[in-house]
N, C-alpha and C positions, 0 to 999 in steps of 0.2 A: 595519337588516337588510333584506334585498330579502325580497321573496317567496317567490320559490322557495327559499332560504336558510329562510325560518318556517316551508312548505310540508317542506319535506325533513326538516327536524326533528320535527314538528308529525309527521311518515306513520313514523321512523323510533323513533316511542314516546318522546321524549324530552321533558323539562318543557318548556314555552315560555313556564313562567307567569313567569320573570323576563323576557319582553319584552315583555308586556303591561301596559297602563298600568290596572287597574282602577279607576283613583277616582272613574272619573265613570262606571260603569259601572251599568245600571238593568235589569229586569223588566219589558218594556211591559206595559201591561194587569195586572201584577200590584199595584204600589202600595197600599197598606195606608192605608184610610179610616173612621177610627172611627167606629160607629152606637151608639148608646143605644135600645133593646128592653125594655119592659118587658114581663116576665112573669109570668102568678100563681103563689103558691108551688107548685100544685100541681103545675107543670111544670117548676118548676126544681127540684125534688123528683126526680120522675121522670128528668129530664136526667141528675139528679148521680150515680143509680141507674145506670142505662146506663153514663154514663162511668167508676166504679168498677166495672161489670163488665169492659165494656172497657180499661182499664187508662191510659187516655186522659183528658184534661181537660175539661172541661164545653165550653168552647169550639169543640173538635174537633170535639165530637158536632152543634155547631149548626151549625157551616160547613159537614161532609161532608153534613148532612142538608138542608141548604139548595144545594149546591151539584148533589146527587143529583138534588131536584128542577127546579132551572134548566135542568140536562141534558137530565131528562125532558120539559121543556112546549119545550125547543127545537130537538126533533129533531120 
């Protein structure tokens, strides 16, 4: 398919995801890198508090709350 052909399609609302090859398709920067953290119980206590209020999974609560402050010390 040319361009302006995926282009034309692509502005005139219509799928284009059958021309798209996504198998090798990636997130830079995002890639998922497992860490092991330990913590005392009294914190993952508290974690697991918050993330049953919030309705969200213990994990969520460490990531937004780490991510919160990355944003914060790099502005």
């Amino acid at each position: 398919m040319k361009a302006k052909d995926f282009d034309k399609k692509f502005d005139e609302a219509q799928s284009i995801l059958d021309d798209l090859d996504l198998s090798r398709t990636r997130r830079p920067e995002q890639e998922l890198k497992r860490v092991n953290v330990d913590f005392p119980v009294w914190m993952i206590q508290s974690l697991e508090k918050e993330a049953r209020r919030l309705g969200v999974p213990r994990q969520s609560i460490i990531k937004m709350w780490i991510a919160e402050k990355l944003e914060k010390t790099a502005s």
